[in-house]
C-alpha positions, 0 to 999 in steps of 0.5 A: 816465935821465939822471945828474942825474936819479939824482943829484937822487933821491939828494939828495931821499931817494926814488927814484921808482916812476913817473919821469915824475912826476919829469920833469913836476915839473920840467918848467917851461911854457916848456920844452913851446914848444920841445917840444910832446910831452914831456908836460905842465908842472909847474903842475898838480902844484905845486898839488898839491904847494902843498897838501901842504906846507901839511898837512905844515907844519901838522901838525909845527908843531902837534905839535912847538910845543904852546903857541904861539898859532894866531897864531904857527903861522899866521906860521911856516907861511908862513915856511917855505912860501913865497917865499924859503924854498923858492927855498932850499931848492930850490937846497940840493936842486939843483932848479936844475940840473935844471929843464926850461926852454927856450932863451930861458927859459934865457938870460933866467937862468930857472934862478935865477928865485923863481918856477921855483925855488919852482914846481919845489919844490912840484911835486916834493912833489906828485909824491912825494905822488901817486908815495907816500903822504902819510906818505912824502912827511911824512917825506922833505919833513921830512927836507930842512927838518931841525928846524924850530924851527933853521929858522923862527927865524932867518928868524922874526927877520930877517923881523920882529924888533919883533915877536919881541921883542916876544913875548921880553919881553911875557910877563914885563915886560908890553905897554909894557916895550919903548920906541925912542928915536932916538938921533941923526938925520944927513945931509941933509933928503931923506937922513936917516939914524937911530939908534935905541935900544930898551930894555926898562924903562931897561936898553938891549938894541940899537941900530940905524941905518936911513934911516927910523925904521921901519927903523931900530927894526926893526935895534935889535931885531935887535941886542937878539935877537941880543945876548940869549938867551931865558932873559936877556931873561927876568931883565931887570929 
């Protein structure tokens, strides 16, 4: 077995029964049209894995966030089951460096591409899943995400952070507690720059600048989530 292959099972937690199971999740379909023996592509386990790691998800979000609404869960699920999560996560397990591309593939930077990256990542549960249990899989799969509240909340308020502020302050000051004001608006008609200032009652929590006015709110929130702690936003008066 080739060394990166032991050393990617070291990193993932979990040694493999079967290795081929290993090899064809990280086999990607450019790979069998210069080898057109050496099995089949990872696309038939990354279906699988894809539904297996949304029941893992699921299941801990369920348990572990006990009075969040299906809305919530819903959104945090598919932070952390999608896109750029999983190219991350599949870099963090070296995913990367190992992954079965051909040459052209190759030299068209294939080992850095989302959608290999994000293939390779739900083909490898898959293979774990099929290789073990789904208790096993649950288990290292967690392992790899660590605590998912640490996980999902930072990519929670880049990805939309009105809305985060939003469910920090609605609870205790209501749905028009929050407002954004632009402050100033610069530059050239065709290249307008804004600021914006959002404020919950009268008190201002941030203020963000963008190129729209969309943008610039979505960096005042961020500048609020950032400035506050949960248990401040909730003495704001």
């Amino acid at each position: 077995m080739p060394d990166q292959i032991v050393a990617l099972q070291e990193r993932i937690g979990y040694q493999f029964r079967t290795p081929a199971l290993l090899t064809e999740a990280l086999t990607h379909g450019s790979y069998l049209q210069e080898n057109v023996t050496a099995g089949a592509n990872n696309q038939r386990l990354e279906f699988l894995g894809d539904a297996v790691l949304h029941f893992i998800i699921t299941d801990s979000l369920y348990r572990e966030s006990t009075t969040e609404r299906e809305g919530i869960l819903t959104r945090r699920r598919a932070i952390l089951s999608k896109g750029e999560f999983l190219t991350q996560l599949a870099r963090d397990l070296g995913l990367d460096v190992c992954v079965r591309l051909n040459k052209s593939e190759e030299d068209a930077g294939g080992r850095g591409r989302a959608s290999i990256l994000e293939d390779a990542f739900e083909a490898l549960v898959g293979a774990i899943y099929l290789d073990s249990d789904l208790v096993t899989t649950s288990r290292v799969v967690l392992a790899w995400y660590g605590p998912l509240a640490d996980r999902v909340l930072p990519a929670e308020h880049a990805e939309n952070p009105k809305g985060r502020l939003q469910e920090l302050v609605q609870p205790i000051h209501g749905n028009i507690a929050l407002r954004y004001e632009v402050v100033t608006t610069s530059g050239p008609r065709h290249a307008q720059e804004y600021e914006v200032a959002v404020f919950v009652h009268e008190q201002k929590l941030g203020t963000g600048r963008g190129t729209s006015k969309k943008t610039a709110e979505e960096a005042a929130a961020r500048a609020a989530l950032a400035g506050f702690s949960d248990e401040e936003l909730g003495l704001l008066k």
